[in-house]
N, C-alpha and C positions, 0 to 999 in steps of 0.2 A: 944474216939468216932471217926468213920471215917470221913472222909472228901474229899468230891470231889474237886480234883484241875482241876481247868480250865487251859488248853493245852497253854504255849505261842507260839507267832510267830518262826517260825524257824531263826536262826541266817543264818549270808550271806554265812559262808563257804567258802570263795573264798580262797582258798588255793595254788592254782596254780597261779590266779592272782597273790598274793602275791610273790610266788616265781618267777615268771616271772619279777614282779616289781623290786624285788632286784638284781636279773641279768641285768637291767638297769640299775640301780643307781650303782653298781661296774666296773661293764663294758661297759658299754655305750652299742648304737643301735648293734654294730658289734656283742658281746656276745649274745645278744639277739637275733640278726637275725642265729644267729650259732645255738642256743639252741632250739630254734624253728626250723629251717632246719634238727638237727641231729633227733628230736623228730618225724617230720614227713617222712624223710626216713628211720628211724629201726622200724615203724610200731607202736610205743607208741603211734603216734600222730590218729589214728583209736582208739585206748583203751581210748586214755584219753577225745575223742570226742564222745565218747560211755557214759562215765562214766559222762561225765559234763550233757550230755543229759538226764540220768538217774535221777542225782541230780536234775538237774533243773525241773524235771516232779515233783519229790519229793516233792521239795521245794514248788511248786505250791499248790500241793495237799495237804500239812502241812498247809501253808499260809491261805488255804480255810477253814480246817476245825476249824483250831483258828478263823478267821472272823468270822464262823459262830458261836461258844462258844459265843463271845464276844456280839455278835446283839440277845442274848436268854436272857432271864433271870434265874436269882439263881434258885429260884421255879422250872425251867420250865429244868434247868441241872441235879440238882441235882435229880429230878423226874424220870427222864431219866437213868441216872446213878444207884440207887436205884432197877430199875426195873428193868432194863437188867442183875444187878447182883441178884438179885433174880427170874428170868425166868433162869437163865444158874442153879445156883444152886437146882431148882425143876428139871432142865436135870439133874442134878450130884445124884439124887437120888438111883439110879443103881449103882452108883461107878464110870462113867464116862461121859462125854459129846463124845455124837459120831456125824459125819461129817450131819450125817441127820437133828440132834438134833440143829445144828448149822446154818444149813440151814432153816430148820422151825423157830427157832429166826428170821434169817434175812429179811425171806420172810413176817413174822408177822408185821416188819414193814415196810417193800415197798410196803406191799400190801394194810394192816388194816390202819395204817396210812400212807400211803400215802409217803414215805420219797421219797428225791430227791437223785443224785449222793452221793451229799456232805454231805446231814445227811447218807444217807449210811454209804462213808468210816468211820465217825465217830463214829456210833453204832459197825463199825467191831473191831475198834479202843477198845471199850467199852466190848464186849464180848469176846476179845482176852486177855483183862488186870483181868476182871472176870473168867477167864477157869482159873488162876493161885492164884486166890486171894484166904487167906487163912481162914478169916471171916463166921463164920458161918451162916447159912437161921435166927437160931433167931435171934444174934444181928441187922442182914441187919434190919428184922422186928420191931425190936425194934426201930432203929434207923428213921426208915419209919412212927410209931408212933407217936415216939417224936416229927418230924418234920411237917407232915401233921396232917390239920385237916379232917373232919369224911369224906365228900364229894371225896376228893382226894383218899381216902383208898376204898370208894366204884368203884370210874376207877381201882385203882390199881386191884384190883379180879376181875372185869369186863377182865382185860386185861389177867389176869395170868387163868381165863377161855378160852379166847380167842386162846390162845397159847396150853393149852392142850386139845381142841376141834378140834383141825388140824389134831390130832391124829385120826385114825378110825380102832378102837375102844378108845376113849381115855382110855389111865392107870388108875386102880382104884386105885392106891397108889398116882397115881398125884391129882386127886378127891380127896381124903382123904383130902391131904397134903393142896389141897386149902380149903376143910372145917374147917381146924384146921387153918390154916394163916385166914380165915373169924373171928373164934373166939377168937384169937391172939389181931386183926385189933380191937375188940371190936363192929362187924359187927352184924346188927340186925337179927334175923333167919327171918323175912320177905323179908329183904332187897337180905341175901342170897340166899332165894327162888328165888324172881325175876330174881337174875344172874344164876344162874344154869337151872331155865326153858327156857331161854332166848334159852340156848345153848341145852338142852335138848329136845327139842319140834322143834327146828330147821331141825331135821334129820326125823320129820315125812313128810309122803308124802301128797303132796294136796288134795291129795281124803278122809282127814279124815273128821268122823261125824262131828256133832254136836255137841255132848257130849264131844269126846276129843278138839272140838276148845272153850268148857267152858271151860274143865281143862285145856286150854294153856294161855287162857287169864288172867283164875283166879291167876296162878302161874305168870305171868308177873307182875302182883299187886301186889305180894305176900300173897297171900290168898286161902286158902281153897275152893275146888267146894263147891258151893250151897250159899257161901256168898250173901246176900239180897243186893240191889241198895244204901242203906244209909251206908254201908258198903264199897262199892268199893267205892263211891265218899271218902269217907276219908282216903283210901289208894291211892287213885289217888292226890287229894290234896299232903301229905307226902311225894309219891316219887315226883312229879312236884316240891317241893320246894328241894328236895336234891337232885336232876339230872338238876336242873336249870344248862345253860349253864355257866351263868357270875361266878358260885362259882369256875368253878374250869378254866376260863380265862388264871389265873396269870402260868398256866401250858403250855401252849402255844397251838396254833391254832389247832392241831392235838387231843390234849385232850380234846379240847373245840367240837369237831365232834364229840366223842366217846358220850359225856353228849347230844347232841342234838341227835344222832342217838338212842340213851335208850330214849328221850323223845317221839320218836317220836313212839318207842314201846309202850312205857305207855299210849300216847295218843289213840292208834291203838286200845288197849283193851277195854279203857274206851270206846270212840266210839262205840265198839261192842256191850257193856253192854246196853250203853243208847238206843240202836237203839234193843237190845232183850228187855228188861224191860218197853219200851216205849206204 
C-alpha cells in the first residue's frame, strides 16, 4: 500500500560554519582571519555568499512548507496527495504530461481552491514527485477507496471534473476516464449526473429558455426533466445530506468551500422548482 510521508524540517547545513570553526579551533583568530581574507580576495568569497543566500532562501522555503504539513491534518494530506497524483496521471493519459497540463493543475488550485504561496510550492512539490511516480490511476483509486468515505469520493470527481473542464473542448477520453473512476468510487448515476451537469450546463449562455433552465436544474438534482415536486424535494433532501459541509471538515478549509459551493447549487435549483411548481 502507498503511503504519504509527511516532508521533515530541513536540517541546518551549515558546512562552512563548521569549517570555518575548525580553522579556529587549530589555528587560532590569525588562520581564520587569513582564510577569510584569501576567500574574499580570489573571488570564492562572492560564490560562497551567493550560494549561502541561495541555501538560506531554500531552507526557508523548506522550513515553510513542513510547517505547513505539520498544522494540516492526515485526512486533509493525504487528500491532497491522492488527488494530485491522480489529476497528473488522467494528464498522463496520452503518454505524457506536458507544460500546459502542469499548469492547468497548478492554476486548478490557486485559483478553485484558493491556495496561498506556501500550499503552492508544496502542490509543485507534489506534482513534480507524481510526474515520476510509477503507481498506476487504479491502485491510486483503490487506495482512495479504501481510505475515504462516500462524501469525500463525491469532491474528489467534483474536483477531477473540475480540472478537465478547463479544457475547451474537454477530452472525451478524460470524460470517459472520469465516468469509469465515478463507477470505480462506487458513485451513484444521480450523484454523477449532478457533477457532470454542473460542468455541462455551465458553458450555456444566459439567454437560455425555459425548458433548457428545467433541464439544468433537473440535472443539478440529478433527475430526469419533467420529474413532479414530491420528487425533487427528495432528491434535494439526499444530496443536502451528502454535500453537507461538516462531512467532509476533517479535509481541510478549501474542501469544506468545494461542499458549500455544490450546496449552494442544489439549493439554487430546488428554489427554482419551489417558486415554478408553487
Amino acid at each position: 500500500m502507498m503511503r504519504y510521508q509527511q516532508r521533515q524540517p530541513p536540517g541546518c547545513g551549515g558546512c562552512l560554519l563548521i569549517l570555518l570553526l575548525i580553522v579556529f579551533v587549530t589555528g587560532g583568530a590569525p588562520a581564520l582571519i587569513n582564510l577569510l581574507g584569501f576567500l574574499f580576495f580570489s573571488g570564492f568569497f562572492a560564490v560562497l555568499l551567493f550560494i549561502a543566500l541561495f541555501w538560506g532562501f531554500s531552507y526557508w522555503a523548506r522550513n515553510r512548507i513542513a510547517t505547513y504539513e505539520a498544522s494540516q491534518t492526515e485526512s486533509h494530506n493525504r487528500f491532497v496527495w491522492l488527488l494530485v497524483r491522480i489529476l497528473v496521471k488522467i494528464a498522463q493519459l496520452d503518454g505524457h504530461v506536458s507544460r500546459d497540463e502542469v499548469q492547468t493543475i497548478q492554476r486548478f488550485f490557486q485559483v478553485n481552491l484558493r491556495y496561498n504561496q506556501t500550499q503552492m510550492a508544496w502542490v509543485k512539490n507534489l506534482i513534480k514527485e507524481a510526474t515520476g511516480a510509477t503507481e498506476s490511476l487504479e491502485m491510486l483509486l483503490q487506495e482512495f477507496r479504501s481510505t475515504f468515505a462516500y462524501e469525500p469520493r463525491l469532491i474528489l470527481l467534483e474536483l477531477i471534473y473540475q480540472i478537465i473542464f478547463t479544457k475547451d473542448p474537454p477530452p472525451d477520453n478524460e470524460l470517459q476516464t472520469a465516468r469509469r473512476i465515478a463507477v470505480f468510487l462506487g458513485i451513484a448515476d444521480y450523484d454523477l449526473r449532478t457533477i457532470e451537469a454542473k460542468y455541462t450546463y455551465r458553458r450555456q449562455q444566459q439567454t437560455a429558455t425555459a425548458r433548457e433552465s428545467d433541464s439544468q436544474y433537473y440535472a443539478v438534482l440529478g433527475l430526469e426533466p419533467g420529474a413532479d415536486m414530491e420528487t425533487i424535494k427528495k432528491a434535494y433532501r439526499r444530496l443536502s445530506m451528502k454535500y453537507h459541509p461538516d462531512k467532509v471538515s476533517h479535509l481541510g478549509d478549501e474542501f469544506r468551500s468545494v461542499a458549500e459551493e455544490k450546496m449552494k447549487e442544489i439549493n439554487s435549483a430546488y428554489d427554482y422548482f419551489k417558486k415554478k411548481f408553487a
